[in-house]
C-alpha positions in Angstrom: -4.5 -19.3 47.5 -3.6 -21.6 44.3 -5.7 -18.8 42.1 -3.9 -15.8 43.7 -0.1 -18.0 43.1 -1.5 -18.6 38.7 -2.2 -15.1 38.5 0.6 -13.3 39.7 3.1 -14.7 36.1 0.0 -12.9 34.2 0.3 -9.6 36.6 4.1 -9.4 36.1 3.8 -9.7 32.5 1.1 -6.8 32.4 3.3 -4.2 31.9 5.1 -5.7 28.9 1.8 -6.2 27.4 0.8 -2.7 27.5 1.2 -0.6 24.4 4.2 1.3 24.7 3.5 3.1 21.3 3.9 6.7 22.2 4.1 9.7 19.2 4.7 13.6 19.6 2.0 16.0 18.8 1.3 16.7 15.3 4.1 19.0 14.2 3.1 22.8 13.9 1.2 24.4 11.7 -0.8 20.9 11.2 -4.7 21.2 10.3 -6.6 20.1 13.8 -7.3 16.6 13.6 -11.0 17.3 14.5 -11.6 19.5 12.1 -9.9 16.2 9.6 -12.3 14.1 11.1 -15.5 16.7 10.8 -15.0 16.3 7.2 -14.6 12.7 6.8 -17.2 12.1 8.9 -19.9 14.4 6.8 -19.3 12.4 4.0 -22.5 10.5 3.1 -21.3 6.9 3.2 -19.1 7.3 6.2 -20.1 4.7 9.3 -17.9 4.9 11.6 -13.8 5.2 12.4 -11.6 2.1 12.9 -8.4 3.5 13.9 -6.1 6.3 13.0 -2.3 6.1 12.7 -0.2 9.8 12.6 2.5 8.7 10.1 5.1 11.2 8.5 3.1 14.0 7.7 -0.1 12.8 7.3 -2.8 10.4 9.3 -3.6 7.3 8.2 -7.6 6.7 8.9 -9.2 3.6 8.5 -12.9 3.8 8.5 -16.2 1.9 8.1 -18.8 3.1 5.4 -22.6 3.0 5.7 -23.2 0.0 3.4 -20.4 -2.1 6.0 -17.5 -1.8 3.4 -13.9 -1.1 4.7 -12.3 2.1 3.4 -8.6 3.7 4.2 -7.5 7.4 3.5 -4.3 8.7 4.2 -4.8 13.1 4.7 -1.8 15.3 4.6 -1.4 16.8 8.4 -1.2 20.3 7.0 -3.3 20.6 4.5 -6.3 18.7 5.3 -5.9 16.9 1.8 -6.0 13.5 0.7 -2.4 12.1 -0.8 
């Protein structure tokens, strides 16, 4: 009973924890984002993708290369191109 009464602050709190982050589609016209991906991921040194971030007009990506190294691009939405 004692463990049920500590975890019920934690289960009320849940929601507030939960990411709350939410972002329309890409805007029209905008170059599919797996075909952005495709090509950064064909690259020789690419590992493997960290996060990605849709900003205005373009995705951030943060990736890890082969060798371990961090790496960040930042690809215009429409064009497929790197800023």
């Amino acid at each position: 009973m004692k463990t049920l009464i500590l975890a019920l602050p934690l289960l009320a709190a849940a929601p507030a924890l939960a990411q709350t982050d939410i972002r329309p589609a890409a805007p029209d016209g905008a170059m599919p984002l797996s075909r952005i991906l495709a090509t950064l991921e064909a690259q020789p040194d690419f590992g493997q993708i960290e996060s990605i971030d849709r900003e205005r007009g373009y995705w951030e990506i943060e990736y890890d290369r082969a060798d371990g190294s961090e790496a960040e691009v930042e690809i215009d939405a429409a064009t497929g191109q790197p800023r």
